[in-house]
C-alpha positions, 0 to 999 in steps of 0.5 A, spaced: 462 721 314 461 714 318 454 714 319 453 715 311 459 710 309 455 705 314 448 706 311 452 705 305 455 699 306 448 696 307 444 700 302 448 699 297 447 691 296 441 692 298 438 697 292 443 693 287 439 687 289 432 690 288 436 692 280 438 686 279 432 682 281 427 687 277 432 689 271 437 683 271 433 680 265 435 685 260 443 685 262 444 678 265 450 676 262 453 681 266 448 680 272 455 677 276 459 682 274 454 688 276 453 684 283 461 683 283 462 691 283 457 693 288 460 688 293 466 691 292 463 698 293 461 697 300 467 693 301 470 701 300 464 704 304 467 699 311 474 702 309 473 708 309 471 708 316 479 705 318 482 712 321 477 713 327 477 706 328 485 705 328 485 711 332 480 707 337 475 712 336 468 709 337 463 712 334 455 711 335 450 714 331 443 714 331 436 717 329 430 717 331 425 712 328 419 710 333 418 715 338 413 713 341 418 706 345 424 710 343 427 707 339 433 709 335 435 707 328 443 707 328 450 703 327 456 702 331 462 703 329 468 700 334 474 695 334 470 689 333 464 691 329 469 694 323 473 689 324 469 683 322 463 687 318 470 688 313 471 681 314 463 679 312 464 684 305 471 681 302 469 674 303 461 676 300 465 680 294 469 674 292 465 670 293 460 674 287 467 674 283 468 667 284 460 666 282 461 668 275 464 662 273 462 657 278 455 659 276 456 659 269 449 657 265 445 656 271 438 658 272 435 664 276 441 668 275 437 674 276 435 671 283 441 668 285 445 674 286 439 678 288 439 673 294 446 673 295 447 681 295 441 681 301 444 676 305 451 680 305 447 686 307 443 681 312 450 680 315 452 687 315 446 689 317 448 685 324 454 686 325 453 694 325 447 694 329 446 700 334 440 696 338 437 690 338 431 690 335 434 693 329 439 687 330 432 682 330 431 684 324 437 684 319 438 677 324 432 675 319 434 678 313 440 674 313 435 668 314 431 669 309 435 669 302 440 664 304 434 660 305 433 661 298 439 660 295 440 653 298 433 651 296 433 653 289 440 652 287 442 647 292 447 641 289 441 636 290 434 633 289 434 634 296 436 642 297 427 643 298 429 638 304 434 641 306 432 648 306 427 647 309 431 643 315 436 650 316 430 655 315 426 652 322 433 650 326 435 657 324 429 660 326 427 657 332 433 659 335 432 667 333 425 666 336 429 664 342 433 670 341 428 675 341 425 673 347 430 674 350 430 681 346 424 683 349 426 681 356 431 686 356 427 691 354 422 688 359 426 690 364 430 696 362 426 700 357 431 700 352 434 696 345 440 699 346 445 694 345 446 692 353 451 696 358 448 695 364 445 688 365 445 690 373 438 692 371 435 685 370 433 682 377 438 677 380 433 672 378 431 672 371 438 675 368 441 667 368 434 666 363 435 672 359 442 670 358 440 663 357 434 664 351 440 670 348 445 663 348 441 659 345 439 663 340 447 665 338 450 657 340 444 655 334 447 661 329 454 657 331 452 651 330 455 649 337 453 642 339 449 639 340 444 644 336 449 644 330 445 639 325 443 643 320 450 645 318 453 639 315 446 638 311 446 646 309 453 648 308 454 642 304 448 643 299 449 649 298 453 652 292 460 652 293 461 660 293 455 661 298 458 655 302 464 659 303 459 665 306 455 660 310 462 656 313 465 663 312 461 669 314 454 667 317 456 662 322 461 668 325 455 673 326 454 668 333 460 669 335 460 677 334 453 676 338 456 673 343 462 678 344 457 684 343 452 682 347 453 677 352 461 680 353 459 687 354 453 686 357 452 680 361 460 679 364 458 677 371 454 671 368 459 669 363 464 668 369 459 665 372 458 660 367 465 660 364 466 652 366 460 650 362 461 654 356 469 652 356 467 645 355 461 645 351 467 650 347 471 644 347 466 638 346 464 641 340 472 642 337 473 634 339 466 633 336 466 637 330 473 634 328 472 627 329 466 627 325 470 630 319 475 625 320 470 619 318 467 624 313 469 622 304 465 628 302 469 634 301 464 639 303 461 635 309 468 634 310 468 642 311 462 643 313 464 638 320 471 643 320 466 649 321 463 645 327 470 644 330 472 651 329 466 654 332 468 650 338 475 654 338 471 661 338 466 659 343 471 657 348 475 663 346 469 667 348 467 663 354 473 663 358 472 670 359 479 673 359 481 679 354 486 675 351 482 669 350 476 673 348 481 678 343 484 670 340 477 668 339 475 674 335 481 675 331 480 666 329 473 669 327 477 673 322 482 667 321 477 661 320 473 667 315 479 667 311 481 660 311 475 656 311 473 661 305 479 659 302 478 651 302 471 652 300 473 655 294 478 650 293 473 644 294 469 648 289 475 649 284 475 641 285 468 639 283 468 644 277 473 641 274 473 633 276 466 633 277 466 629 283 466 630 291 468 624 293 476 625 296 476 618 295 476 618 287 481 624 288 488 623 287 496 626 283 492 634 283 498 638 285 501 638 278 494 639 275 492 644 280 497 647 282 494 654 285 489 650 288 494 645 292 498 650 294 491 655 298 488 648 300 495 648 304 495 653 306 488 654 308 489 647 311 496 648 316 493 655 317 485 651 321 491 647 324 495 651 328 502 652 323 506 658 325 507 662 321 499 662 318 494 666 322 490 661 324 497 659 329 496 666 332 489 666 334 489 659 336 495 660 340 491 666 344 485 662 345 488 657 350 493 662 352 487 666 355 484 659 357 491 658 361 491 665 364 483 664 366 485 658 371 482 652 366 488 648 365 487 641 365 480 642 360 484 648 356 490 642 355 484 638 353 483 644 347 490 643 346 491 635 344 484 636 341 488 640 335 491 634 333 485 632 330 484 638 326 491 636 322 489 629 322 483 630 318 487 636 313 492 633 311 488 626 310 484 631 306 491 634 302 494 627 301 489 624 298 486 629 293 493 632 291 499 626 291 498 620 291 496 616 283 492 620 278 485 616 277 485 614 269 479 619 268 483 625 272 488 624 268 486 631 263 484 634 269 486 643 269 487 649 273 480 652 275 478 658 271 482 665 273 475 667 275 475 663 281 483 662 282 483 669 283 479 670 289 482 663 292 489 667 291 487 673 295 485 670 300 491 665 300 496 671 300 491 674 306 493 668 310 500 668 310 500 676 310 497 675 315 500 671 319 507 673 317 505 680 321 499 679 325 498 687 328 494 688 321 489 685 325 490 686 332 492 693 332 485 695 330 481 688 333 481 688 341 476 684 347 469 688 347 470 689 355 
């Protein structure tokens, strides 16, 4: 049953997105609809597996696929893997549902959902991977259709460009990734995920780890390789930007735990000092960036830079509890900082402008916008009781119990950033005076308010009893 609901959950975006693309023509004022409910099946798929997962049951299936090096064809399925491969589901769904109006009497819609199913297949397709070549090849999968989705329906005349940027930056950092792939099999005879990393002599293993983290710091955008993001997830559409900021850049952070934390344990204490700090530059880089930022989604954008920073120390310190909070952040800022780019969509859609400057008095004109900007903001800010507070508060926790005390207290401080540039954002778009030409200004659309209430209500539910989460969702070593 778990190896069947796991295929499924990667099939069926997989199939709806060749449908679409080849019958979408004939049905296409119903194509976001159709992408919406084959979405939300694979969301069904991954929580059919809840059962064995909360019973902590680690299920690993495989076939056969190339005898000849032994290579198996499969999918894991444990407290992490089900855990975050959910997460990449709902935000994809919603951001499907949220895309029928967003979307609305643009081009290429046929092409458009076809794109976004596969990129959620891409990113399933990692999360759940069984072996790293298969890992490989969905890491490309979930390149390729989001490349197309910002060059061909990018916001500006500069998407080509941009596009083009991401797609090479990416790529290169895969490449990176694959060679320290074909390294471990070098030296292992295996594919399966890492477990015994002891087989790799002393002298190569800090490079195989070296062309691994590259690979993973790219996907996270940790600086300094971090300067294709702001450029891509801004020009994005809104509803793939949500999966861009809030998804993709996630999939780093899960390689990282599965493949360096699990495999590679004694480099990473090895390297826990470095990794912290670059963890930390990253969040004091990221967050004064989105300070001086006038552009909402770049504002996001450089938000994402900062948060990832979060995770990477979380990770890098090497601790359960600081390797359990960055994991549970990677599902908390999925949540969130979906939640704000939706938000900053349902803006734009209805003011048609990106500038926070021309914004203003929104609150009683948008009042369910405001209201989840809020609580996405405080959340990504460390405000009990909303669930990005938990995670956070256990990232430093794990960075106090590993020994780091003074580069974790400069974590700490460096949060104040974060509120800073959140509640700027908030005051200005939402009170203060209403611009002349927003005075008429509505309520987004139902179509896009509903995906931005249940991840609001997700935010705050989770929050309030943060055991949802952490019953099922533990460190991968």
């Amino acid at each position: 049953m778990i190896l069947h609901a796991s295929l499924l959950a990667i099939i069926l975006p997989i199939f709806s997105a060749i449908l679409i693309y080849v019958f979408g023509k004939y049905t296409e004022k119903y194509v976001g609809w159709i992408a919406t409910a084959m979405a939300s099946l694979s969301v069904c798929m991954i929580l059919s597996m809840v059962t064995d997962v909360v019973e902590k049951v680690s299920i690993r299936d495989t076939y056969v696929w190339i005898p000849s090096i032994e290579l198996k064809l499969g999918f894991v399925v444990d407290t992490v893997s089900f855990t975050i491969a959910l997460i990449v589901a709902v935000v994809s769904a919603l951001s499907c549902f949220y895309s029928i109006k967003y979307m609305e009497n643009k081009r290429g819609q046929t092409g458009y959902y076809a794109s976004l199913l596969l990129f959620m297949a891409g990113m399933i397709g990692v999360i759940l991977s069984a072996n790293l070549i298969q890992f490989y090849l969905f890491w490309e999968l979930m390149l390729i259709p989001s490349y197309f989705l910002i060059a061909s329906w990018g916001v500006s005349k500069k998407r080509l460009t941009i596009g083009f940027k991401y797609f090479i930056f990416t790529h290169i950092g895969a490449l990176f990734m694959l060679m320290g792939i074909l390294s471990i099999y070098a030296f292992t005879g295996t594919f399966d995920l890492p477990q015994a990393s002891a087989e790799i002599p002393p002298t190569s293993i800090l490079t195989v780890f070296a062309l691994l983290l590259i690979g993973f710091s790219v996907k996270m955008a940790i600086f300094p390789v971090h300067t294709w993001l702001p450029d891509a997830h801004s020009e994005a559409p809104t509803p793939i930007s949500a999966m861009l900021s809030g998804v993709m850049i996630k999939c780093g952070a899960y390689a990282f735990a599965r493949i360096l934390l699990s495999g590679f344990g004694q480099t990473v204490t090895q390297t826990s000092d470095v990794l912290a700090i670059l963890g930390v530059v990253t969040m004091i880089y990221g967050g004064l960036m989105a300070l001086a930022q006038t552009d909402i989604k770049r504002l996001l954008a450089y938000s994402s830079i900062s948060q990832m920073g979060y995770i990477f120390f979380g990770l890098g310190v090497y601790s359960t509890m600081g390797a359990t909070g960055a994991l549970f952040h990677v599902v908390n800022h999925a949540v969130c900082k979906s939640l704000l780019f939706m938000c900053a969509g349902a803006i734009i859609h209805q003011t048609g402008t990106r500038n926070i400057r021309r914004l203003g008095g929104l609150a009683d004109k948008m009042p369910i916008t405001c209201a989840a900007s809020l609580i996405g903001a405080l959340s990504l800010a460390g405000t009990p009781p909303l669930n990005g507070f938990w995670s956070e508060w256990m990232i430093f926790s794990g960075g106090i119990s590993s020994g780091k005390i003074l580069i974790t207290t400069i974590a700490v401080v460096s949060t104040a950033i974060t509120a800073g540039y959140y509640l700027w954002f908030i005051w200005r778009a939402f009170f203060g005076t209403t611009p002349k030409e927003l005075e008429n200004t509505k309520e987004a659309s139902w179509l896009m308010c509903i995906p931005i209430i249940i991840l609001a209500a997700i935010a705050v539910v989770v929050g309030i009893w943060p055991d949802i989460v952490l019953t099922v969702l533990s460190a991968p070593f």
